[in-house]
C-alpha positions as CSV (number, residue, x, y, z in Angstrom):
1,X,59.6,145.2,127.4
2,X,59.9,147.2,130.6
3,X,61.2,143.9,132.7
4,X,64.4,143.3,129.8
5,X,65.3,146.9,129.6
6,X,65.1,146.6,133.2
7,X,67.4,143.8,133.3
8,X,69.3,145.5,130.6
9,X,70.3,147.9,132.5
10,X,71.4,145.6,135.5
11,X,73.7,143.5,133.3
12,X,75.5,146.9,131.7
13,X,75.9,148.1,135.4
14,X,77.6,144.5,136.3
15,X,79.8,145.4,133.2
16,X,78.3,143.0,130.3
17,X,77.4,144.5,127.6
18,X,73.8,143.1,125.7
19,X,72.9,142.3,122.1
20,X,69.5,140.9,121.5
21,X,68.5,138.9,119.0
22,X,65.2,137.4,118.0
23,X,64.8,133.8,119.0
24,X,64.1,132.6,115.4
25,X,67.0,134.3,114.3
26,X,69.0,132.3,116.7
27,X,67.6,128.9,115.3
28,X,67.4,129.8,111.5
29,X,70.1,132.3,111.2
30,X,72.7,130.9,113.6
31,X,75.8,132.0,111.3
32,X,74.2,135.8,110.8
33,X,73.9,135.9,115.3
34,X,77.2,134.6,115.6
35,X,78.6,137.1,113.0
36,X,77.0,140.3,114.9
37,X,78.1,139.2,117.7
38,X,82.1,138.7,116.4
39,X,81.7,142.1,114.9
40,X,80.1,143.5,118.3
41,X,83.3,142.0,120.1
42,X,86.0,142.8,117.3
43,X,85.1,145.3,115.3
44,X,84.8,143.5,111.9
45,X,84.7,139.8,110.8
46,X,88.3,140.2,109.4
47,X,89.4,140.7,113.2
48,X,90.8,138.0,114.6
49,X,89.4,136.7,118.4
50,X,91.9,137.3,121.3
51,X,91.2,135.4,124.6
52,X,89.6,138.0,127.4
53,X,92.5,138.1,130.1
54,X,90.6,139.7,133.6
55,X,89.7,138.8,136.7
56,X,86.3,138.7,137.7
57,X,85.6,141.0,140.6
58,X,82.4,140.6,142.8
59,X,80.1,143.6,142.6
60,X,77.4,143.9,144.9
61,X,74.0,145.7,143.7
62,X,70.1,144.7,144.5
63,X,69.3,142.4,141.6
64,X,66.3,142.5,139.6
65,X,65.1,138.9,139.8
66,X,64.3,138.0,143.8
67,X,66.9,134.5,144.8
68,X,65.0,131.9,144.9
69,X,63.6,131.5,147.9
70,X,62.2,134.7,147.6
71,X,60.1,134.0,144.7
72,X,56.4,132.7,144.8
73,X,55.6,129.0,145.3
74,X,55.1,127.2,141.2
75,X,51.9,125.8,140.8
76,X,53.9,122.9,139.1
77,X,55.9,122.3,142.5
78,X,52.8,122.5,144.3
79,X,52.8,125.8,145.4
């Protein structure tokens, strides 16, 4: 729990905002998941969608997960 709130709170600094949902509500409730999140963009499922128009800017902080030749050798790879 501490690592996703932890991430959490990376991804809301970078600008994203986070809705979690349980991974079987994802494979037996796909239509409910996709509903939240429409009414988590739009407001209500009566809204209509309207394309995002930004520009993605690049925004430098010290990420949570190390790149990836930072992280420990896999005992699958060998390591």
């Amino acid at each position: 729990m501490r690592k996703d709130a932890k991430r959490t709170q990376w991804l809301e600094r970078e600008g994203y905002r986070v809705l979690r949902f349980w991974n079987n509500d994802v494979t037996r409730n796909t239509k409910g998941v996709l509903e939240a999140i429409h009414t988590a963009l739009y407001g209500s499922l009566d809204s209509e969608a309207v394309a995002f128009k930004h520009e993605r800017t690049r925004v430098t902080h010290d990420h949570p997960t190390p790149a990836r030749d930072a992280r420990r050798p896999s005992p699958s790879r060998g390591g």
